[in-house]
Short mmCIF file of the C-alpha atoms (twelve columns), coordinates in Angstrom:
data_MODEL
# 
_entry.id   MODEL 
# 
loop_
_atom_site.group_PDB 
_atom_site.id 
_atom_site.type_symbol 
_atom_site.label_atom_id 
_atom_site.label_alt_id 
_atom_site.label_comp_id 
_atom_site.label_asym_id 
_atom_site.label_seq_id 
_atom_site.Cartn_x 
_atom_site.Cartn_y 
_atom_site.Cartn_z 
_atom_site.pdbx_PDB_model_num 
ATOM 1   C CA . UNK A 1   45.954 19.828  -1.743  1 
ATOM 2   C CA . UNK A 2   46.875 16.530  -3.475  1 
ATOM 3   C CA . UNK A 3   44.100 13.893  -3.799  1 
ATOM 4   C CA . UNK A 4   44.429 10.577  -2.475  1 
ATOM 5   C CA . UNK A 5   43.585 8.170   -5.255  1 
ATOM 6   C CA . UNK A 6   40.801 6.168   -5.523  1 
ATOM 7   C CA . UNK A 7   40.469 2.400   -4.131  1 
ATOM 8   C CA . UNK A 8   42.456 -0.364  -7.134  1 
ATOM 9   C CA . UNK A 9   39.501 -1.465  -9.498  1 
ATOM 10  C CA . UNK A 10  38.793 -4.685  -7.628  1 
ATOM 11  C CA . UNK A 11  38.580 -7.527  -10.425 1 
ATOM 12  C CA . UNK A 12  37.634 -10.699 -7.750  1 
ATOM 13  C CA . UNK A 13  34.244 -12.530 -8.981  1 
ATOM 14  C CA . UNK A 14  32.705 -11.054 -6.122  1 
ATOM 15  C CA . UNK A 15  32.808 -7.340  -7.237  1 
ATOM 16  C CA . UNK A 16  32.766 -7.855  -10.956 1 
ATOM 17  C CA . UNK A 17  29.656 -8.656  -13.146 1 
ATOM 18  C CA . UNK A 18  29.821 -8.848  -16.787 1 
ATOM 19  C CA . UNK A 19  29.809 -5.146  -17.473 1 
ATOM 20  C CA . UNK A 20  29.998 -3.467  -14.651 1 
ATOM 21  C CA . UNK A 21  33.054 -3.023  -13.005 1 
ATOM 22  C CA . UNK A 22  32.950 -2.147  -8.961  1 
ATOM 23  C CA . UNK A 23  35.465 -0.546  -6.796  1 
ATOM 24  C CA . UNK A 24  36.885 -2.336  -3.123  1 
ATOM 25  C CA . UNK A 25  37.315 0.455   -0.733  1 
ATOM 26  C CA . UNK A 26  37.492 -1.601  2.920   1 
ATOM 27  C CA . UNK A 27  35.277 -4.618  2.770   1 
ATOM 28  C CA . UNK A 28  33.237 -3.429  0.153   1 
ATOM 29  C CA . UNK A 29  32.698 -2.961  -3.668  1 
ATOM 30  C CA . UNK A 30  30.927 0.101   -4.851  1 
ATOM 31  C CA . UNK A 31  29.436 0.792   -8.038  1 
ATOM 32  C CA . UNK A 32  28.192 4.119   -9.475  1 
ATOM 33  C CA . UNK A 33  24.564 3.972   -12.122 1 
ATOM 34  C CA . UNK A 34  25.519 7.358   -13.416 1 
ATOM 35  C CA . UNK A 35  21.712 7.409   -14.656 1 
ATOM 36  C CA . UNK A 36  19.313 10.440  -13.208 1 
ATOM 37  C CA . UNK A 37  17.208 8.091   -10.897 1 
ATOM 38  C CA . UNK A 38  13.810 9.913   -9.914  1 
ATOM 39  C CA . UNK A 39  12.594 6.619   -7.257  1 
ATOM 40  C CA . UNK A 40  14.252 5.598   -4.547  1 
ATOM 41  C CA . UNK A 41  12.891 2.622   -4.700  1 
ATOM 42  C CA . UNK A 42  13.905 1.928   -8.097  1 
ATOM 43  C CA . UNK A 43  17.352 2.984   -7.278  1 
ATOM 44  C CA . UNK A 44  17.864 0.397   -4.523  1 
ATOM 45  C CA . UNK A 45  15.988 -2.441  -7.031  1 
ATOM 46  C CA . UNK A 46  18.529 -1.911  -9.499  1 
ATOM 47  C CA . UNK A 47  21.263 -2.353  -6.944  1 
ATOM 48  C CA . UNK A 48  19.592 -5.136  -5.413  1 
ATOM 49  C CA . UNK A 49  19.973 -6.584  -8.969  1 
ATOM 50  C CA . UNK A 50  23.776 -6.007  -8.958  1 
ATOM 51  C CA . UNK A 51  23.893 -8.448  -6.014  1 
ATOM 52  C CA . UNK A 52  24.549 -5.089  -3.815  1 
ATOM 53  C CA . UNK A 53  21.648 -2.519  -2.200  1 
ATOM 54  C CA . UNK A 54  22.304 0.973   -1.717  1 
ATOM 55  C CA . UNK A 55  24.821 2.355   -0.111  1 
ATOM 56  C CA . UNK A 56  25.360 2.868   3.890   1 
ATOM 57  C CA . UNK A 57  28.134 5.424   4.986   1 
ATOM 58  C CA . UNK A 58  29.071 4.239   8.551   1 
ATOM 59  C CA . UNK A 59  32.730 6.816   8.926   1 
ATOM 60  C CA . UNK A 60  34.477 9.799   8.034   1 
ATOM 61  C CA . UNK A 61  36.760 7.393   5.719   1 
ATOM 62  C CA . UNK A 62  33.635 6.012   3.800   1 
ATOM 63  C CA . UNK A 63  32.199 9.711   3.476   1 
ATOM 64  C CA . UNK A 64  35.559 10.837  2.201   1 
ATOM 65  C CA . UNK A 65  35.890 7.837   0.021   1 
ATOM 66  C CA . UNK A 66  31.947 7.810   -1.298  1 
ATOM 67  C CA . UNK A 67  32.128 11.617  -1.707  1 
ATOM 68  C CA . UNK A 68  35.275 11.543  -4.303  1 
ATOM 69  C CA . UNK A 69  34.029 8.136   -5.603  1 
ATOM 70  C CA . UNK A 70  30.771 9.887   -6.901  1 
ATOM 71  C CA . UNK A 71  32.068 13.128  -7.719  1 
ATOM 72  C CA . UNK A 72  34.389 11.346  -10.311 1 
ATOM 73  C CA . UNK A 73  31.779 9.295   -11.587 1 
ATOM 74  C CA . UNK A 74  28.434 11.497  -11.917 1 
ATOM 75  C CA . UNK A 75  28.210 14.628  -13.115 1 
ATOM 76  C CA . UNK A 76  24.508 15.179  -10.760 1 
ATOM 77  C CA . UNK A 77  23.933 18.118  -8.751  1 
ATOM 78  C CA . UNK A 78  22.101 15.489  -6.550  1 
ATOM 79  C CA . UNK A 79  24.955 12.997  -7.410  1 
ATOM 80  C CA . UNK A 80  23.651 9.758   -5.851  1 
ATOM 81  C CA . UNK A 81  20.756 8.170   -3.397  1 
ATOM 82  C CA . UNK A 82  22.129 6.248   -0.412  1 
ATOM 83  C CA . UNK A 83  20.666 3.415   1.676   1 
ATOM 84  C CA . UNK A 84  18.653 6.181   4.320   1 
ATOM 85  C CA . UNK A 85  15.575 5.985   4.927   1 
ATOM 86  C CA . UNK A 86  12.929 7.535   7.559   1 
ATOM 87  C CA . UNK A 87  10.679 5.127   8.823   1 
ATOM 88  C CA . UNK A 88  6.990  5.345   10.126  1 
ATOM 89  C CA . UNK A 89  8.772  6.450   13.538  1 
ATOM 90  C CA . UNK A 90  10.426 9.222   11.665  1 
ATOM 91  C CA . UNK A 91  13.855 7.728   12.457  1 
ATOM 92  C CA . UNK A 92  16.300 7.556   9.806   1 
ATOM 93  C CA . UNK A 93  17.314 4.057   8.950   1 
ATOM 94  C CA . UNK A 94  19.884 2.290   6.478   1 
ATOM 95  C CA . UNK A 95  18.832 -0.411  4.355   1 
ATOM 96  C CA . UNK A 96  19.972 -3.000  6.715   1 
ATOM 97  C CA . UNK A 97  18.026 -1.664  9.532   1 
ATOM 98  C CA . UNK A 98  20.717 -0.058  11.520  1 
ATOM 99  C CA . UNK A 99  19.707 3.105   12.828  1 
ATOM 100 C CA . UNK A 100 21.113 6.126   12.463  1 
ATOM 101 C CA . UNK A 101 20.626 8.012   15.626  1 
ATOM 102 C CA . UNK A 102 23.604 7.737   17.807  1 
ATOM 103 C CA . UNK A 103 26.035 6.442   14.767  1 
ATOM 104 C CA . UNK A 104 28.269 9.003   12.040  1 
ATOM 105 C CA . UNK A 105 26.308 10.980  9.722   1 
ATOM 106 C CA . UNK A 106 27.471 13.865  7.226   1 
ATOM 107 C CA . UNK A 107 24.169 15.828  6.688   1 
ATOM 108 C CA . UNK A 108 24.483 19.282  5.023   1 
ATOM 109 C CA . UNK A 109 23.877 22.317  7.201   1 
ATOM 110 C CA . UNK A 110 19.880 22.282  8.149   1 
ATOM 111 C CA . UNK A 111 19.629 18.917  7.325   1 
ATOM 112 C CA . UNK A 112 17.575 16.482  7.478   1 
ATOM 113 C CA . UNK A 113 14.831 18.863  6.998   1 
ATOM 114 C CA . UNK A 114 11.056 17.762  6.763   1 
ATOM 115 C CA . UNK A 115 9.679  15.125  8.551   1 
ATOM 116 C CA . UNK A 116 7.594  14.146  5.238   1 
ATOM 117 C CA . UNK A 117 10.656 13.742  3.763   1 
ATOM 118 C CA . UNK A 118 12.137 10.495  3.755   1 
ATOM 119 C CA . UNK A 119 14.764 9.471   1.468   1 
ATOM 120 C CA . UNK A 120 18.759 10.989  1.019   1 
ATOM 121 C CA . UNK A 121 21.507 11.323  -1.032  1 
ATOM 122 C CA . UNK A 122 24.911 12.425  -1.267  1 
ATOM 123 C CA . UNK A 123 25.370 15.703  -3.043  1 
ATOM 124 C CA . UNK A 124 27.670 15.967  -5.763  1 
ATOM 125 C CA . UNK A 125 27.147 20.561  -5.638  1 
ATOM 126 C CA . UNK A 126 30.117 22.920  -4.819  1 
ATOM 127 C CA . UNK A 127 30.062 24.153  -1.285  1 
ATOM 128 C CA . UNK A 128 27.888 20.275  -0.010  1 
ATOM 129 C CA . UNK A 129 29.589 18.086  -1.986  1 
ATOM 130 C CA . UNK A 130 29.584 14.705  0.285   1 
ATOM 131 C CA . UNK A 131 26.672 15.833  2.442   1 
ATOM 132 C CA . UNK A 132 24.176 14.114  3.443   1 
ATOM 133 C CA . UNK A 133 20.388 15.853  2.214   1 
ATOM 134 C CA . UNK A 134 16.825 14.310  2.676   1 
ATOM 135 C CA . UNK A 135 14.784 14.539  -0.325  1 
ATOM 136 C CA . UNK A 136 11.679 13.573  -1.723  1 
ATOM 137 C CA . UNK A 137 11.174 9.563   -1.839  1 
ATOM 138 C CA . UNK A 138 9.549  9.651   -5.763  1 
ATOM 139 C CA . UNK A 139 10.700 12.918  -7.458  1 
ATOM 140 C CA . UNK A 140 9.414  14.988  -10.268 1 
ATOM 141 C CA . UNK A 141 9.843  14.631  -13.736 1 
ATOM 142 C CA . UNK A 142 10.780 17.792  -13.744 1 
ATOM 143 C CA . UNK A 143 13.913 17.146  -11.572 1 
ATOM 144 C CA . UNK A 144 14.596 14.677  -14.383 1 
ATOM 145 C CA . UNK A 145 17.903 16.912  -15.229 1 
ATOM 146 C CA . UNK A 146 18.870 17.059  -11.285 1 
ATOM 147 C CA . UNK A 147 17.995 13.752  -10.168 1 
ATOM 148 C CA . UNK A 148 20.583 11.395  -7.743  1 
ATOM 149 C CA . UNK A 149 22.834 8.938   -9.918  1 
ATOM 150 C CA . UNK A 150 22.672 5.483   -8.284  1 
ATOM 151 C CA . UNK A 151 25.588 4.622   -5.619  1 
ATOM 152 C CA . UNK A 152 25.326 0.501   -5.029  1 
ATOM 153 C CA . UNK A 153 27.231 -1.228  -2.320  1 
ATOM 154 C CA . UNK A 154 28.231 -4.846  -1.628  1 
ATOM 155 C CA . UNK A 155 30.493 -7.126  1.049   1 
ATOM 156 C CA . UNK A 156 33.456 -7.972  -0.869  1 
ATOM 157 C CA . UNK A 157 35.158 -10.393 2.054   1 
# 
């Protein structure tokens, strides 16, 4: 099965920042910190810094697209957090306050599990790689080895 290849490296002022260089797939750049992130909250600051926030998967073409994008980037079982987020009503929410209920969603088989559970990422593992999983907000140090990667997004148009 041949691959599709990745979005061009989109160059504009609006997706590039000294050394980071972000990808335009639709009306958006996205940007991979292929650093083992154990906060959510830290992973959507540094984003936030980039001029982006986390990302938000709205279709199967973004899935697709975010799936390869962070498998070729990250190397993490966990590969990367995404802008989801249960809220005190224990609806999941992206980071723009769009809920998810009613709207495309990719989680992996049993997922989203607990209800204590409130942040996700993408997995980057054989057999879910591009599902969605809820995980632990603040993890472990000893996930430190497993831990999501950061996926950023921003508007591009």
């Amino acid at each position: 099965m041949k691959k599709a290849p990745l979005a061009k490296i989109f160059l504009d002022p609006f997706c590039r920042r000294i050394d980071f260089i972000w990808v335009l797939h639709g009306n958006s750049c996205y940007h991979v910190i292929d650093t083992p992130t154990l906060n959510w909250t830290d992973a959507q600051a540094t984003c936030q810094n980039l001029g982006g926030d986390l990302a938000i998967i709205r279709s199967q073409d973004e899935s697709n697209f975010t799936r390869d994008f962070v498998k070729q980037r990250t190397l993490q079982d966990w590969g990367a957090w995404i802008g989801l987020h249960r809220d005190d009503d224990d609806k999941f929410y992206w980071v723009d306050g769009t809920p998810l209920a009613g709207h495309y969603s990719a989680w992996a088989d049993g997922e989203p599990g607990h209800n204590f559970v409130k942040c996700a990422h993408i997995y980057n593992e054989s057999g879910k790689l591009g599902k969605w999983n809820n995980i632990r907000c603040i993890l472990k140090d000893a996930d430190k080895d497993a831990a999501p990667a950061v996926l950023c997004q921003k508007k591009c148009t």
